[in-house]
MISESE-874674 format. One record per residue (C-alpha): residue in three letters; y, x, z. Coordinates in steps of 0.25 Angstrom, whole numbers, plus 5000, padded with zeros to 4 digits. Last residue first. Example, Ala and Ser with C-alpha at 12.3 -4.5 7.8 and 13.67 -1.06 7.14 Angstrom:
BEGIN
{pt "SER", {4996, 5055, 5029}}
{pt "ALA", {4982, 5049, 5031}}
END
This chain:
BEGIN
{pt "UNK", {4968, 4910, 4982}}
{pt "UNK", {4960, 4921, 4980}}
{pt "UNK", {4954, 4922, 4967}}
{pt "UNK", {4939, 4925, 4966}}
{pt "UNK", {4934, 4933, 4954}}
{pt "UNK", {4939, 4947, 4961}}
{pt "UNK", {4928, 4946, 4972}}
{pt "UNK", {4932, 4954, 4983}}
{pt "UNK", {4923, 4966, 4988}}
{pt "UNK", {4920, 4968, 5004}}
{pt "UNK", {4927, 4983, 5009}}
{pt "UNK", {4918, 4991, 5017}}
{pt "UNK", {4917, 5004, 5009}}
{pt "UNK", {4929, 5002, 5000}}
{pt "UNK", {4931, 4989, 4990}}
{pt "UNK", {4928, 4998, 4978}}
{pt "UNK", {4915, 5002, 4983}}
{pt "UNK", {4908, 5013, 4975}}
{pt "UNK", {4922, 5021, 4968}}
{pt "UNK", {4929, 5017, 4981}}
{pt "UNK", {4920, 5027, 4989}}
{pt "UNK", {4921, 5038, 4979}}
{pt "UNK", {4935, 5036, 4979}}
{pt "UNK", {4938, 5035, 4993}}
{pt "UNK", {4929, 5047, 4997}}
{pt "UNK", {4935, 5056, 4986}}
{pt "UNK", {4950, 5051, 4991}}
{pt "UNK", {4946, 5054, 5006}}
{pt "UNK", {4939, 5068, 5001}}
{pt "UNK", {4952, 5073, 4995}}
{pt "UNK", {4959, 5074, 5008}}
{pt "UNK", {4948, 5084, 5014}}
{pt "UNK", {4945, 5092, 5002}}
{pt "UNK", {4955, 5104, 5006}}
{pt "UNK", {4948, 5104, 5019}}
{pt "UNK", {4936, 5111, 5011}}
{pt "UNK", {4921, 5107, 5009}}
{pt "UNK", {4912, 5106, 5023}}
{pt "UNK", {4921, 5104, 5034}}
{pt "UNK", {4934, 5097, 5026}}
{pt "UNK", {4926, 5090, 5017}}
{pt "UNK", {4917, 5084, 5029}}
{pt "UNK", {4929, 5080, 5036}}
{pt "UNK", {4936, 5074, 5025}}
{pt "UNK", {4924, 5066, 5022}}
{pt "UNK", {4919, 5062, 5038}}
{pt "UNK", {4936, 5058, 5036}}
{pt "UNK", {4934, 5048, 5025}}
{pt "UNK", {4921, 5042, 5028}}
{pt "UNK", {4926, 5039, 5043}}
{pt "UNK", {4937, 5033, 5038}}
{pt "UNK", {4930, 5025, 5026}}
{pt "UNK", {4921, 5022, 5037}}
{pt "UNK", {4933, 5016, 5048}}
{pt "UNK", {4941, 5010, 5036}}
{pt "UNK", {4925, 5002, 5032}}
{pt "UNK", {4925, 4997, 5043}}
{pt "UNK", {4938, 4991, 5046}}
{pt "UNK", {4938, 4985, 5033}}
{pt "UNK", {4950, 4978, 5027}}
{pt "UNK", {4952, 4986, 5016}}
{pt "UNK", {4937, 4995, 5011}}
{pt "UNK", {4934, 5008, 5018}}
{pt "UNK", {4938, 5015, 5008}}
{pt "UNK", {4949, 5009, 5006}}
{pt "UNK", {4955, 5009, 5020}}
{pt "UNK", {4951, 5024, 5021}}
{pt "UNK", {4958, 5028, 5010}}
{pt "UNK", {4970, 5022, 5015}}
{pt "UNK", {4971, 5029, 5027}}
{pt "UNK", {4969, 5041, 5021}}
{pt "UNK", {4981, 5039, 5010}}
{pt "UNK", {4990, 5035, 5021}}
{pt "UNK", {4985, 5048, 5031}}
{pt "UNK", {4987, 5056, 5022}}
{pt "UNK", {5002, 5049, 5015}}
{pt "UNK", {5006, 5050, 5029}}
{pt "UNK", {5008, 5065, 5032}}
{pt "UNK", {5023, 5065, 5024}}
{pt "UNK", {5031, 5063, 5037}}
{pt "UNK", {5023, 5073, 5043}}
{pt "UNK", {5012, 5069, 5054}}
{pt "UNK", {5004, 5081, 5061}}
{pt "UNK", {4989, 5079, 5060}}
{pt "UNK", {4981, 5081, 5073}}
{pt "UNK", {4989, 5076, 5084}}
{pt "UNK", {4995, 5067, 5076}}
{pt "UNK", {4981, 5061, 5072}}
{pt "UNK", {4979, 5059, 5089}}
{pt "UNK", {4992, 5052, 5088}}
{pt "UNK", {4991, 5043, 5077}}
{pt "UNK", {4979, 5038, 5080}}
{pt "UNK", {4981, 5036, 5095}}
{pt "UNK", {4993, 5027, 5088}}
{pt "UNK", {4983, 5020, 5079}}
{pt "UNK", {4972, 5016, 5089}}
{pt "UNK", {4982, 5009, 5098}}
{pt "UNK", {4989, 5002, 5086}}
{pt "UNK", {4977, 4999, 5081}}
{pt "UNK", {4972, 4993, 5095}}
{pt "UNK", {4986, 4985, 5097}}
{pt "UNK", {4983, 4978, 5083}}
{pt "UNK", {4969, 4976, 5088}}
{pt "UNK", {4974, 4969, 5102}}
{pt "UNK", {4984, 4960, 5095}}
{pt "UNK", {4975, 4956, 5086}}
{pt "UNK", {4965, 4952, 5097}}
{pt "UNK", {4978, 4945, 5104}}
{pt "UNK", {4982, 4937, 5094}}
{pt "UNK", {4971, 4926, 5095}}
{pt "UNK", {4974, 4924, 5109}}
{pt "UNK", {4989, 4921, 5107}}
END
């Protein structure tokens, strides 16, 4: 019973943290049945960049991605703004293949 109770209190925190998420983003973005595939592909980004598994490495990749759209959006166009998430992915994923925090598995060893 004691050992479930940190899980307990981080699940409890994520749903917190998602739900004032959702509605401060609602606020600003208005949900159409169609509007997930933007937010999906994002999200997904962002976990590769960053490397799966890394909570680090989603929070830079995060930051990464929206200082990028931001800075395109002020100094290039706004018309530039989904296209640099992909660029920065690519170009990221080009150096590092395992993300920016993600640790390499050796191929050569079978898991058994």
């Amino acid at each position: 019973m004691r050992r479930t109770f940190p899980a307990a209190l981080a699940f409890a925190a994520g749903v917190a943290t998602t739900g004032a998420g959702g509605s401060l983003i609602s606020v600003l973005y208005p949900f159409l049945p169609a509007s997930h595939y933007q937010w999906i592909s994002r999200l997904l980004g962002i976990i590769v960049l960053g490397g799966l598994g890394s909570l680090a490495g989603a929070t830079v990749g995060a930051l990464l991605i929206g200082m990028g759209e931001t800075l395109t959006t002020a100094y290039i166009s706004p018309q530039w703004q989904t296209a640099v998430a992909y660029v920065v992915i690519f170009a990221v994923l080009l150096l590092r293949p395992q993300g920016l925090f993600g640790s390499r598995i050796r191929e050569d060893v079978a898991t058994a």
